[in-house]
C-alpha positions as CSV (number, residue, x, y, z in Angstrom):
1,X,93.7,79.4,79.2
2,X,96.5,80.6,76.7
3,X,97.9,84.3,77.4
4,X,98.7,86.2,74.5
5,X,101.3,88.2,73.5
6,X,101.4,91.7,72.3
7,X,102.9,93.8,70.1
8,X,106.5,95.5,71.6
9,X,104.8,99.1,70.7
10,X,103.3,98.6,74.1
11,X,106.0,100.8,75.2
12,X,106.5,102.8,78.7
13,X,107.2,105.9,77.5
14,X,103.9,106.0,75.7
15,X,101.8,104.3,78.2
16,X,98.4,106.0,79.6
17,X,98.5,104.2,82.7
18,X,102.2,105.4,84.1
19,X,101.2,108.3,85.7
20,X,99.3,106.1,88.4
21,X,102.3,103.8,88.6
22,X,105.2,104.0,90.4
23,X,107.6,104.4,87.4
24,X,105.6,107.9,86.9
25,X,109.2,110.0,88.0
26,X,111.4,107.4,86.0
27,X,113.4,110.0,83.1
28,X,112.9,108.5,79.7
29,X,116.0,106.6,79.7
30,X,115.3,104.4,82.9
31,X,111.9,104.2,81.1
32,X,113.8,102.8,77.7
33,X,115.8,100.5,79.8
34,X,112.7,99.2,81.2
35,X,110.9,98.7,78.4
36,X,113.5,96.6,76.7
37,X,113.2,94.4,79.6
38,X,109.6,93.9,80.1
39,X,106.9,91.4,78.4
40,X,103.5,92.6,78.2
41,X,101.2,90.2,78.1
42,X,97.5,89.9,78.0
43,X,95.8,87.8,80.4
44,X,91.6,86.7,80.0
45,X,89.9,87.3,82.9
46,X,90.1,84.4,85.4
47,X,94.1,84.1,85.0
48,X,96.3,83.3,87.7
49,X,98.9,85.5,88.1
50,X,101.2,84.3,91.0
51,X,99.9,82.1,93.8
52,X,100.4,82.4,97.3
53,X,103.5,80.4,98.6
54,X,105.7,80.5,95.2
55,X,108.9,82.2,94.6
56,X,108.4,86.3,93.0
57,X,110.8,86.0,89.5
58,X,109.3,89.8,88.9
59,X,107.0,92.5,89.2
60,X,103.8,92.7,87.3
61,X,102.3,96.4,86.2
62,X,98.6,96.5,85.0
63,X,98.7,98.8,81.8
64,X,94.6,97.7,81.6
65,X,92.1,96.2,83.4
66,X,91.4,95.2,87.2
67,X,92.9,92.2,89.2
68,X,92.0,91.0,92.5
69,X,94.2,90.1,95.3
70,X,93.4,87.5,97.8
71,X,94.8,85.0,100.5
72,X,93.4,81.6,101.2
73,X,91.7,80.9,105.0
74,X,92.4,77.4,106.5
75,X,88.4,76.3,104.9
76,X,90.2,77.1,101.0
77,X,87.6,80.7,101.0
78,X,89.4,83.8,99.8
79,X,90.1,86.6,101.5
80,X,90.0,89.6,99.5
81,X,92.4,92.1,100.4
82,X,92.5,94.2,97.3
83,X,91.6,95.1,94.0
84,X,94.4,96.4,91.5
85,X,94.1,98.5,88.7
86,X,95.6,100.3,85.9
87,X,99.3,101.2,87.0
88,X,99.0,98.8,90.1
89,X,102.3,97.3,90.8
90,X,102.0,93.6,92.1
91,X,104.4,91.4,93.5
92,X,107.3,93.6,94.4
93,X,106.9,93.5,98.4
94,X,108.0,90.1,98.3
95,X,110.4,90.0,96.2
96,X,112.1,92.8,97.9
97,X,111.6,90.7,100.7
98,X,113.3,87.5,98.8
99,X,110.1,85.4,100.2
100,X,107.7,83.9,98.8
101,X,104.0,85.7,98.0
102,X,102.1,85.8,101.1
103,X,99.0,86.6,98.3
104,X,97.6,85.3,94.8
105,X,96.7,87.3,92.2
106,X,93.9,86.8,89.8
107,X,92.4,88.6,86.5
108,X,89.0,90.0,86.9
109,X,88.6,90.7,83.5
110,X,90.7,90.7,80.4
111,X,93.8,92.5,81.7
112,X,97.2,94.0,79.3
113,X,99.6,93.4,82.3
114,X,103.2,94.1,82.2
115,X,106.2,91.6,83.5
116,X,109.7,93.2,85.2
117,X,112.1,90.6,85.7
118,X,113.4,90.6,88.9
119,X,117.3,92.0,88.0
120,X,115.6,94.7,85.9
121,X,113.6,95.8,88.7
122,X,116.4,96.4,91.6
123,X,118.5,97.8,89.2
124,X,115.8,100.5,88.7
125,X,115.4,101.0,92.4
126,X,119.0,101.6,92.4
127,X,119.0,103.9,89.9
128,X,116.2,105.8,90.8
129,X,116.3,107.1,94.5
130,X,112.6,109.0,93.8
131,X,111.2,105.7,92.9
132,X,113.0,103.6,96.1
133,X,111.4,106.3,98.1
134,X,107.9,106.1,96.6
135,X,108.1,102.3,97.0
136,X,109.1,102.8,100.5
137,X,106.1,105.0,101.2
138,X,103.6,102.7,99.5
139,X,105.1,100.1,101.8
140,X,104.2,102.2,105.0
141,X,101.2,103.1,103.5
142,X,99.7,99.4,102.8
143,X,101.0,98.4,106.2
144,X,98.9,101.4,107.9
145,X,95.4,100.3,105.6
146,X,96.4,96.8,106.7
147,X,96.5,97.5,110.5
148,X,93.4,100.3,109.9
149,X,91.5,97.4,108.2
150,X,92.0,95.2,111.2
151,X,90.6,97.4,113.5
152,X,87.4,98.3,111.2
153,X,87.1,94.4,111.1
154,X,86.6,94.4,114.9
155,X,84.9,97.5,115.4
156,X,82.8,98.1,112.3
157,X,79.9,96.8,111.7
158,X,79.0,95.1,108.5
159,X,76.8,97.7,107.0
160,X,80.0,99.6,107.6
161,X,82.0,97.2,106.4
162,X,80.4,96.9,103.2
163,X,79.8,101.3,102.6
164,X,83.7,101.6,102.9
165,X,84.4,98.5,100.9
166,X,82.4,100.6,97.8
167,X,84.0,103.5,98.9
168,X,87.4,102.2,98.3
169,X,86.3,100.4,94.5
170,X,84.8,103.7,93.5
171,X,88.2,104.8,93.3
172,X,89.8,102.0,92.0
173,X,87.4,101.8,89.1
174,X,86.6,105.3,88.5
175,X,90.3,105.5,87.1
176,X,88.5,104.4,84.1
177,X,86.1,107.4,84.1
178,X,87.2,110.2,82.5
179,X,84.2,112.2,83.2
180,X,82.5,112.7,86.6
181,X,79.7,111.0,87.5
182,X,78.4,107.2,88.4
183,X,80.6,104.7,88.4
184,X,80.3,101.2,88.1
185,X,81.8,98.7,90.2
186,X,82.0,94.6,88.3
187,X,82.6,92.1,90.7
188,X,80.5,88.8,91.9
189,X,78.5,89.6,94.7
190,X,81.1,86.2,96.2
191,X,84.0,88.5,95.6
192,X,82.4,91.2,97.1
193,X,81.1,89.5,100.3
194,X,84.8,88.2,100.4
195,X,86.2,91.3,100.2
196,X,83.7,92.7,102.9
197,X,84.0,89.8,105.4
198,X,80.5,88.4,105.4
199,X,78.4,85.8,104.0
200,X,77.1,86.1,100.3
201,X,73.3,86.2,101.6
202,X,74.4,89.0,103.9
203,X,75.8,91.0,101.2
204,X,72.7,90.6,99.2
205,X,70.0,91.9,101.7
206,X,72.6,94.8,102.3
207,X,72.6,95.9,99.0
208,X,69.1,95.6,98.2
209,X,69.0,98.3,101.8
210,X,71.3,100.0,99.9
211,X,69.6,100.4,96.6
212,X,66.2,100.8,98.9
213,X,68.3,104.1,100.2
214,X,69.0,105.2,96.9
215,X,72.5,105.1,97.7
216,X,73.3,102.8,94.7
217,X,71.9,100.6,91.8
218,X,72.7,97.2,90.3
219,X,72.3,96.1,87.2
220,X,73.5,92.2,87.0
221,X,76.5,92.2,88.9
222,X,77.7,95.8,88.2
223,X,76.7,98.2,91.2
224,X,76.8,102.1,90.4
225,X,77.6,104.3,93.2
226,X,74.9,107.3,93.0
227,X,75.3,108.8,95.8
228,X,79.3,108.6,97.4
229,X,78.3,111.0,100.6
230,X,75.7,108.9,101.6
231,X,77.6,106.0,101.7
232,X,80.2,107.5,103.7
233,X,77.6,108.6,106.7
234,X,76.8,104.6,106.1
235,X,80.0,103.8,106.7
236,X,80.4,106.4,109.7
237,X,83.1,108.5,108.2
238,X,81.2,111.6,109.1
């Protein structure tokens, strides 16, 4: 599928989505200086946008929409490991690391997505101490979800599982609420039970207990989170 390409007005300085990126403390001259190097590009949804194994020539930055990150198990089924969205930074763990992704990235719906080249990038880390330091703490942050997801994998149940899985997409798509109130999470029930750990079938009879509960409702494939508290005595956070 062909990308398009958009008009240069996509600026950073005027971008909605900066204040949940990293480049939220950049002045407005680092800002200039990165918006003369970047593309911004938009990707339907479905669109690869690095794959696991190849070499990072950038960073990506999601000015719209919602991308999922995954890994492939030895059987080819993906691993979930998280869902981007608007201001998510992508790729730049590994090419700080000068290695190659250990992750692929994939549009779930029509996304306006940013490209850094890589020279453009460092020379903003180097410019910026604030911004090496926020990177740094996302870094040590990821790390301590990774290492906390483990251990909910081993010890959670998958009724757990799946309450904290919502939990955590509530807030990834509620950035796109401006008011409070239900929001709706738009994913396969597949990317979902991926993202969860379980089988498809699983996920299924859970969220019809769910819905039963009145702790959610579905409509398709979106789910609306109705009642957030509920799902996190599901989950066992209280």
């Amino acid at each position: 599928m062909p990308r398009t390409k958009l008009h240069p007005e996509f600026g950073c300085e005027a971008c909605k989505s900066r204040e949940n990126s990293m480049f939220s403390t950049l002045c407005k001259a680092q800002l200039s200086e990165i918006s003369d190097s970047k593309s911004c590009t938009l990707y339907r949804k479905g669109q690869i946008l690095f794959h696991e194994g190849t070499r990072p020539l950038g960073v990506f930055c999601i000015n719209a929409g919602k991308v999922k990150v995954y890994k492939l198990g030895y059987d080819g089924k993906e691993q979930i490991v998280n869902v981007a969205g608007k201001g998510g930074l992508l790729g730049y763990k590994a090419l700080i690391a000068e290695e190659p992704y250990s992750v692929s990235a994939e549009t779930l719906e029509d996304c306006t997505i940013c490209f850094l080249p890589r020279q453009s990038f460092l020379e903003a880390m180097n410019q910026s101490s604030e911004l090496s330091q926020r990177i740094l703490k996302q870094v040590c942050h990821e790390l301590g979800v990774m290492n906390g997801s483990l251990t909910q994998q081993a010890q959670r149940t998958v009724r757990e599982r799946l309450a904290i899985t919502l939990l955590k997409l509530k807030d990834t798509y509620g950035m796109d609420y401006m008011e409070q109130g239900p929001i709706e999470i738009n994913l396969t029930r597949e990317d979902l039970a991926n993202m969860v750990g379980t089988a498809t079938e699983t996920l299924i009879r859970l969220l019809h207990e769910f819905k039963e509960d009145g702790l959610l409702t579905t409509k398709g494939r979106k789910i609306r989170i109705e009642n957030p508290k509920g799902l996190a005595r599901e989950a066992s956070l209280f």
